[in-house]
C-alpha positions in Angstrom: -118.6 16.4 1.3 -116.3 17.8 3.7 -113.1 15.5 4.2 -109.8 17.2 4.9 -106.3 16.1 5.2 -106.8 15.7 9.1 -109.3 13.0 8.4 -107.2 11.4 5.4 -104.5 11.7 8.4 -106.3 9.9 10.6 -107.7 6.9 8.6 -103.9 5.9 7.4 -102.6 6.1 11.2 -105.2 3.6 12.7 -104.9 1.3 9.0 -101.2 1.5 9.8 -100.9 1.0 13.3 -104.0 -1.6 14.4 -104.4 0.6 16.9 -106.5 4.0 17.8 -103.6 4.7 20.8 -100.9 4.8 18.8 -102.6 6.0 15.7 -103.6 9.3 17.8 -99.6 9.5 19.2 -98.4 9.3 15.2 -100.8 11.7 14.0 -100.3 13.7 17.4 -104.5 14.1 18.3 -105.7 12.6 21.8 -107.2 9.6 21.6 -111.1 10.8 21.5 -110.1 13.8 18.9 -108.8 10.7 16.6 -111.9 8.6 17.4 -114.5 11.6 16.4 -111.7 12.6 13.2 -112.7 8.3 12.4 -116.2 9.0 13.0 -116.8 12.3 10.9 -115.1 10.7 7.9 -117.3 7.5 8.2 -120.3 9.7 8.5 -119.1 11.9 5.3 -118.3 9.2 3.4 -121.7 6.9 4.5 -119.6 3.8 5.1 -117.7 2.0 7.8 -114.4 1.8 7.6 -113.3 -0.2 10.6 -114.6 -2.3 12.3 -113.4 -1.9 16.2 -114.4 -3.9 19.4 -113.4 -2.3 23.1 -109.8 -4.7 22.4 -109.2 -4.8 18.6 -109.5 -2.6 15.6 -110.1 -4.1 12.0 -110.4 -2.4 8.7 -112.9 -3.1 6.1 -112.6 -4.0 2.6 -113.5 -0.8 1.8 -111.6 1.0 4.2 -108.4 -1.0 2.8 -109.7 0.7 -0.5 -109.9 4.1 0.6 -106.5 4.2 2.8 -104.7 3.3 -0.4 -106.0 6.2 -2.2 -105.8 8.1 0.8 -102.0 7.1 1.3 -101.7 8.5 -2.7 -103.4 11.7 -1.7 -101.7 12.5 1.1 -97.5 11.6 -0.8 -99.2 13.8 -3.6 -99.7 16.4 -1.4 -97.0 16.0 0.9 -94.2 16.5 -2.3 -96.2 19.4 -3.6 -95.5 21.0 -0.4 -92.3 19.9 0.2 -91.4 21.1 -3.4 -92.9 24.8 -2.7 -90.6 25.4 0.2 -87.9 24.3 -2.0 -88.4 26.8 -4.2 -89.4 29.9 -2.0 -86.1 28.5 0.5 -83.7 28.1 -2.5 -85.2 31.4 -4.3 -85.0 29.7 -7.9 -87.0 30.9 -10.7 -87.6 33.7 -13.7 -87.9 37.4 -12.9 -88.5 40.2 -15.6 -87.6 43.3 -14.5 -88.3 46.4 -16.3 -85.8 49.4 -15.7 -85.2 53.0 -16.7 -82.1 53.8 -18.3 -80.6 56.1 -16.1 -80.7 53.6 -13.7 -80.3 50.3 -15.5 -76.8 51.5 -17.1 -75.3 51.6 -13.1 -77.8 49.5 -10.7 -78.4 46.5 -13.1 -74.8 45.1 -13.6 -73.7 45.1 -10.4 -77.4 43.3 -9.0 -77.2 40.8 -11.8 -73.6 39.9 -10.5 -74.8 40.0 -6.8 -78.0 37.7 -7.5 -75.7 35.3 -9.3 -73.6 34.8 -6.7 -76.7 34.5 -4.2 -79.0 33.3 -5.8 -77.6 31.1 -9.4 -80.8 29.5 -9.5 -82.6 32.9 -10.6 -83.0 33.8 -13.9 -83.6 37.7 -14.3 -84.5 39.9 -17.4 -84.2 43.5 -17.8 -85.9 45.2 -20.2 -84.4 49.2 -20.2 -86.5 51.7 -21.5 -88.1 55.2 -20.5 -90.5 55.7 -17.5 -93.7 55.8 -18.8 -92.7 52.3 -20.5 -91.7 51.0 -17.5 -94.7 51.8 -16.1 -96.8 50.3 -18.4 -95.0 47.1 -19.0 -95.6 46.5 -15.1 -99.4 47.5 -15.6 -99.8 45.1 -18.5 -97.8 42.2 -16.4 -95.2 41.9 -18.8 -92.8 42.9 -16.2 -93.0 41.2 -12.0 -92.0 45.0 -11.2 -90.4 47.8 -12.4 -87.4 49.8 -11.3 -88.0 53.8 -11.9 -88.3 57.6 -10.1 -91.6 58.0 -8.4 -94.3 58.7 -10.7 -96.7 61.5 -10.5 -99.9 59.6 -10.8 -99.6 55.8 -9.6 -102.7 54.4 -11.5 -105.3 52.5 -10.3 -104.1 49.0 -8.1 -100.6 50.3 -8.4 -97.9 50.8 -5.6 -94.7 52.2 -5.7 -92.0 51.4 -2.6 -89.5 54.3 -2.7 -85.6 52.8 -2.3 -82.8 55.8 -2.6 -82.9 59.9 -3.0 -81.2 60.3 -6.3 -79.6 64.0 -6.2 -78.9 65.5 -9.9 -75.7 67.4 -10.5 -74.2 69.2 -13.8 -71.6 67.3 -15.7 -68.9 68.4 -17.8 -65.6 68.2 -19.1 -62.9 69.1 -16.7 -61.9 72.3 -18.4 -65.3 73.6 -18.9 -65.1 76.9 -17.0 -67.8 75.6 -14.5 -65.2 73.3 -13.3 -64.1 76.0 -11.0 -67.2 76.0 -9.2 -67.7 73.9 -5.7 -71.6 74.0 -6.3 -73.4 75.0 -9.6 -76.7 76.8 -9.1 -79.5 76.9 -11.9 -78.7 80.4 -13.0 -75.2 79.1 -14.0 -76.7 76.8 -16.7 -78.1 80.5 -18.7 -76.7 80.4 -21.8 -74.9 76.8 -22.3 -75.2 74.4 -24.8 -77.0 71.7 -23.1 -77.3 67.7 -23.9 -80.8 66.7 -22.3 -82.0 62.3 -22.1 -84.8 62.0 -24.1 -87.5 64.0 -24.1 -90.5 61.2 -23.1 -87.8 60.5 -19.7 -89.0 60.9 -16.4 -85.7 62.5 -15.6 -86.2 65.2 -18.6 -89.3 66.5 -17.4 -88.3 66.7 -13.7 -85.0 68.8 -15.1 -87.3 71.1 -17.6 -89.8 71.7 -15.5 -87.1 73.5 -12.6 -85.3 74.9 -15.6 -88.7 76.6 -16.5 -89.5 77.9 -12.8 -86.0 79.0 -12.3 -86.2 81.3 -16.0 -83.0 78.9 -17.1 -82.5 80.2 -21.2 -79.9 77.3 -22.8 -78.1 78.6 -25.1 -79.1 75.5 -27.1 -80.8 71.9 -26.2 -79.8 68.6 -28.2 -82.1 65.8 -27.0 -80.8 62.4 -26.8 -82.1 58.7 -26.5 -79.6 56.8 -24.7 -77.2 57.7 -21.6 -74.4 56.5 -22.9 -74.8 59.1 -25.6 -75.0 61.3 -23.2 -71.8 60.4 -21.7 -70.1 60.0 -25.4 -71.1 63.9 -26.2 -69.9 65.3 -22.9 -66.9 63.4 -23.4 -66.2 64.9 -27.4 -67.2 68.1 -25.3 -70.2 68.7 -27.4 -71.7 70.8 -24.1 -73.0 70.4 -20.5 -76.0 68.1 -18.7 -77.4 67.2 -16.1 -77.9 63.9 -14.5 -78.5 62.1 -11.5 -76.0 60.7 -9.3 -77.1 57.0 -9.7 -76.1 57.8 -13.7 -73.1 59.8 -13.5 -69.6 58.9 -15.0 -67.5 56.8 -13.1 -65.5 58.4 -10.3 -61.8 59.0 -11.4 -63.5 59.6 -15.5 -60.6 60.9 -17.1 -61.8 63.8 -19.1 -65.4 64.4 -16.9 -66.4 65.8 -13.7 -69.6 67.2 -11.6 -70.6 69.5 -9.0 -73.5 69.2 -7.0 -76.6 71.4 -8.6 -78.3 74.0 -6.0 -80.6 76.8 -5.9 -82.1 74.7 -5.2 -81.1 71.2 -5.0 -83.2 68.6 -7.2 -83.7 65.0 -6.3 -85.8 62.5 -7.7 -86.9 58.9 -5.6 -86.0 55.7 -7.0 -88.0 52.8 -5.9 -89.8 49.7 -7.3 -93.2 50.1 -8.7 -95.6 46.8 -8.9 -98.9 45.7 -8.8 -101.2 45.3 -6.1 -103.1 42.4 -7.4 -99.6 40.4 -7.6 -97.6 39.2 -5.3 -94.0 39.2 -5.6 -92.5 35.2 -6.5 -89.7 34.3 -3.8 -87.2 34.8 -6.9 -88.4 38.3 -7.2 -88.3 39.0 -3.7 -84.9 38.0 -3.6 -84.2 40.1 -6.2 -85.6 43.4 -5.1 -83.1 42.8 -1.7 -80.2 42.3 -4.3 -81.7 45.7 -5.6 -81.8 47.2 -2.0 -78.4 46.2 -0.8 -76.7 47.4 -4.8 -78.4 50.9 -4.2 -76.9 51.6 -0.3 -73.3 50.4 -1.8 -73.9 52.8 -4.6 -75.2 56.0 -1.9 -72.6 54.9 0.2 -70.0 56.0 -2.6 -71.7 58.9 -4.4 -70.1 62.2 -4.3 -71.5 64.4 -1.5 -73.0 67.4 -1.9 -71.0 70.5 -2.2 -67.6 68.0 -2.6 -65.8 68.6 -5.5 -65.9 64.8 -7.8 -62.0 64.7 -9.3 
């Protein structure tokens, strides 16, 4: 049987109205594209439901049956759509968002506060951890997307939308003697004691793998989990790192500072990685925009390259 709203449309203007003139001006059909929409639904449903003369229009006993259900179908449907645009126009709803670390620690605070103050009806998760986590919480759907550097392989039904370039720069403590430096090329980190995030990082194996190419020897390498243990060792002056912009100390740190690394320069490209198959809710939407418009405040202030970050 093939009745649609149209018809349902129809049936309770002329029930209404008495009248198949003014039911076709309510329902906004010419009068002979309402008297076929009458005629199709009769002919679906195998029964008459008015009875009409060329100067009146009566309904049936079981047309005033099935306009009253019809009038129920049609408020159903008419809230259900009315409560969808709510939603997608006042952005309200759950996000999960999974993050690496050397991005959450910086991007996440400051686009939590942002979609709190645009959005207060969205309720967002972060779950921090280390790329290939990310990655696989989004590819198990236990995350709407994920926030992380560009991975080498995307995986089957996967997308990734790149965001910022990320530039990485050595960080020390102001009296280390690289601190005299404008720019610190790779042969410059020969010998140091170095402080590396995590081995299983994204970030680690893009800075190993130059390190390796370039013939870079550390003088020693002490692995770390968390980026704020990163930033607690430079600051004892345990030895030297390097890290993206995005996860440097704050400008003005009082005992920390970083110079642009070169010979050559290494980025990586941040962006939000999600599933084909899944399309993004309006609350996560409006949440990747917070994402967007935290990440051009945050280039818009980085240190730029060959400055000197006091």
């Amino acid at each position: 049987m093939n009745v649609t709203l149209r018809h349902l449309r129809a049936a309770v203007a002329v029930a209404t109205t008495g009248s198949f003139r003014r039911a076709a001006e309510t329902v906004h059909l010419s009068q002979p594209a309402l008297s076929l929409a009458i005629s199709e639904l009769e002919g679906e449903l195998g029964v008459r439901l008015f009875d009409r003369t060329s100067r009146s229009v009566a309904i049936t006993e079981l047309g005033e049956s099935f306009v009253q259900g019809a009038r129920g179908v049609l408020a159903d449907f008419d809230r259900l759509v009315q409560e969808v645009g709510e939603v997608a126009q006042s952005r309200r709803g759950r996000v999960v968002v999974s993050c690496v670390s050397s991005i959450a620690g910086r991007v996440m605070p400051l686009a939590l506060e942002r979609c709190a103050e645009r959005y207060p009806q969205v309720d967002v998760t972060v779950h921090d951890d280390v790329a290939m986590g990310v990655l696989n919480t989004v590819r198990s759907r236990e995350a709407d997307f994920g926030l992380t550097i560009e991975p080498a392989e995307l995986g089957e039904g996967m997308a990734f939308e790149p965001l910022q370039q990320d530039r990485f720069h050595v960080v020390f403590p102001r009296e280390h003697a690289l601190a005299r430096k404008k720019r610190v090329a790779w042969r410059d980190l020969n010998g140091i004691r170095f402080i590396a995030l995590s081995t299983t990082s994204g970030t680690h194996q893009m800075i190993r793998g130059e390190m390796v190419r370039q013939g870079v020897v550390l003088g020693s390498s002490t692995p770390v989990s968390h980026l704020s243990t990163v930033h607690g060792m430079l600051e004892a002056g345990f030895g030297v790192s390097v890290l993206p912009v995005i996860a440097l100390p704050v400008a003005g740190h009082p005992t920390l500072t970083s110079r642009p690394l070169v010979n050559p320069p290494l980025s990586r490209t941040i962006g939000v990685y999600s599933r084909r198959d899944r399309s993004f809710s309006p609350a996560a939407s409006a949440f990747v925009e917070v994402v967007r418009s935290v990440l051009r405040e945050l280039a818009a202030s980085r240190p730029k390259a060959g400055s000197l970050q006091v």
